[in-house]
Each structure stands twice: as structure tokens, then as C-alpha cells.
N, C-alpha and C positions, 0 to 999 in steps of 0.2 A: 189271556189278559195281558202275560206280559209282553205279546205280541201287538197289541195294540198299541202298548206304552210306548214301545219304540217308534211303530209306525207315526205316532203322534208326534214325539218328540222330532225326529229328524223334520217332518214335516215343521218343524219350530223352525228350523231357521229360513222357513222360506219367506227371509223376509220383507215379510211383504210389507215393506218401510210405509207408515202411516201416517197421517198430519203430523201425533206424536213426535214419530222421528225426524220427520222435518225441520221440527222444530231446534232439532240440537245443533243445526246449523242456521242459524240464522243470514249469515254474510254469503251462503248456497255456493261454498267454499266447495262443498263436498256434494254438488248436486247431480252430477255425471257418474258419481261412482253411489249415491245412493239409489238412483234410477237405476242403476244395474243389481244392484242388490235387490228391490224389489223384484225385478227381475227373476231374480234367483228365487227369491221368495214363492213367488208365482208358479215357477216351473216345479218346485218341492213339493209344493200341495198338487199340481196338476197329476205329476207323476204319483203321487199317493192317491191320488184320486181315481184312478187307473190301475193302480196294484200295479206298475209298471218298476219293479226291481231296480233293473237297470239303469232308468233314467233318472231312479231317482237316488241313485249310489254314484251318479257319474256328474253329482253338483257336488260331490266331495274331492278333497286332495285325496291320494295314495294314502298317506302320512296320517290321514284323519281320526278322529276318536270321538265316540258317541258315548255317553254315561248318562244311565236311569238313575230314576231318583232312589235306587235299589242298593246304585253302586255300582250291580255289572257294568261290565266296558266294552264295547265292540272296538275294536284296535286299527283295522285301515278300513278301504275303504271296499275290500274283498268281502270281508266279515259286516261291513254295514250291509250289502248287497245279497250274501247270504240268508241273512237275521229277516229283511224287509222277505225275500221271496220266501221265503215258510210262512212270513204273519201275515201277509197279503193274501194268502191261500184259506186262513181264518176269520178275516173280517170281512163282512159284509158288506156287499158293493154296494148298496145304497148308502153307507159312512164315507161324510165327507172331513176335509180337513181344510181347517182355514188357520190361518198366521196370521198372526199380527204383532209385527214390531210397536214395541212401546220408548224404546231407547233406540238410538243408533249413535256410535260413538267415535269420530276417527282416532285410533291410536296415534297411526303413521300413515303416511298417504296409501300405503299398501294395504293396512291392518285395521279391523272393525270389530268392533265388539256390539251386539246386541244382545237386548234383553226384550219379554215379551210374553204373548200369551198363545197357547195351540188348541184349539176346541176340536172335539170331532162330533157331528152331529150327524144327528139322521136326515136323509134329503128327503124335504115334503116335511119334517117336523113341523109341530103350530110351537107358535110363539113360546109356550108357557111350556114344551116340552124340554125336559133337563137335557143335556149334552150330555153324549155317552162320555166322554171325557173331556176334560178341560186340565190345562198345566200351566206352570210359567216354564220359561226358559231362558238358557243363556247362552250363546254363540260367539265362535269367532270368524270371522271372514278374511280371507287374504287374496290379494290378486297378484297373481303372476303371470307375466308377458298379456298382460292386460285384460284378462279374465277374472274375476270374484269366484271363488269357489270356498265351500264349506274346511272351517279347519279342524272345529271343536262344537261339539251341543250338551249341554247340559240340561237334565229335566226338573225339575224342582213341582213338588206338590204344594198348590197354595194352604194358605192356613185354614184351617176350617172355625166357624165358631161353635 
């Protein structure tokens, strides 16, 4: 289970910048670097989608740190890479993982902050079947020497009623 949380979570920041976050730029000030971010979003879920470890620990910085809504932390981006290849070995390759940015936010022209939702559901699910998981999240993005890569993800459990 907790294997999935993570797989989930990192898969959050793929984000895959939505009308939503379009929206946070109106003046499309920041439209080249949120097209890359989607981007990234896209590659986050694909590589989750694949149980592909490595490619999907290699949208993070070194530096990076990943936090469940538990608390544990995985500390770079060895340990994210890690954590994903043991849970990937546990979930079931028909669960998929979709992102979706609901905020995108520039800090600094370097630095982003998202927030958003991560679902994993079953592929071939009908409409009315629950998602094995659903979360919100919160990321950060940084680009150096001109690439976007993951800084920070945080997993947050919605409210229930």
C-alpha cells in the first residue's frame, strides 16, 4: 500500500499543466516553461506507467525529496529510485497514473510551485469504478541550464466526508 502511495505521489508532479494552470498565467508570461512542465508531467506518469524506476527518478534533481502524507521522506533522488523499483514490482501493470495540475505558480523565472490531483486507476475501468487511489499534491519545480526538473512533492490525503 505504501508502495503505491509513493508511486502515486511522485507521479503528482507530472505535471501535466491543465486549462487550470493555464489559467495562472493569463499574459502566457510563462508559457514555454509551463509547456515543459507538462512535459515533465507526462513523462512522470508515462514512466509510472511502465514501472520504469529509473526514468522516472531521473525527472528529479540529486537534491530532491519526496514526503507521504505519512511523513516518511525519501531524501535524493537515489532513494526516490529505490523506493519506486521495489513498489513497481507490487502494483499492477494494469494501474495507471494520471496528473493533473490544478495550480501552476511562477515563483522566479527558475522556480514553480504546483499543486493538483494524482488518481491511479485501473485501465479498461467503466466510469462508475472508484480509483484505486486518488491524492492531492504539492510540488516544486526548478530549471537549471534550461531543463525543469522535480525539487520537492508532497502528498496530501483529500478530506473525506
Amino acid at each position: 500500500m505504501r508502495t503505491l502511495w509513493i508511486a502515486i505521489v511522485f507521479l503528482g508532479f507530472s505535471l501535466a499543466v491543465s486549462i487550470p494552470a493555464f489559467s495562472q498565467n493569463p499574459d502566457k508570461k510563462h508559457l514555454t516553461d509551463s509547456l515543459a512542465i507538462q512535459q515533465i508531467s507526462a513523462n512522470l506518469d508515462a514512466a509510472w506507467n511502465i514501472h520504469d524506476a529509473l526514468a522516472f527518478s531521473n525527472l528529479f534533481l540529486e537534491d530532491a525529496d519526496f514526503q507521504w502524507h505519512t511523513g516518511d521522506l525519501l531524501k535524493d533522488k537515489k532513494q526516490i529510485e529505490q523506493y519506486f523499483s521495489a513498489s513497481f514490482k507490487q502494483i499492477p501493470p494494469e494501474y495507471r497514473h494520471h496528473t493533473t495540475i490544478k495550480r501552476l505558480r511562477f515563483i522566479d523565472p527558475d522556480i514553480a510551485i504546483g499543486d493538483g490531483t494524482i488518481v491511479i486507476v485501473r485501465e479498461g475501468a467503466t466510469e462508475n469504478e472508484k480509483p484505486y487511489m486518488s491524492v492531492l499534491f504539492t510540488c516544486i519545480g526548478k530549471k537549471i541550464d534550461d531543463n525543469w526538473r522535480i525539487a520537492a512533492v508532497r502528498i496530501i490525503l483529500p478530506k473525506t466526508d
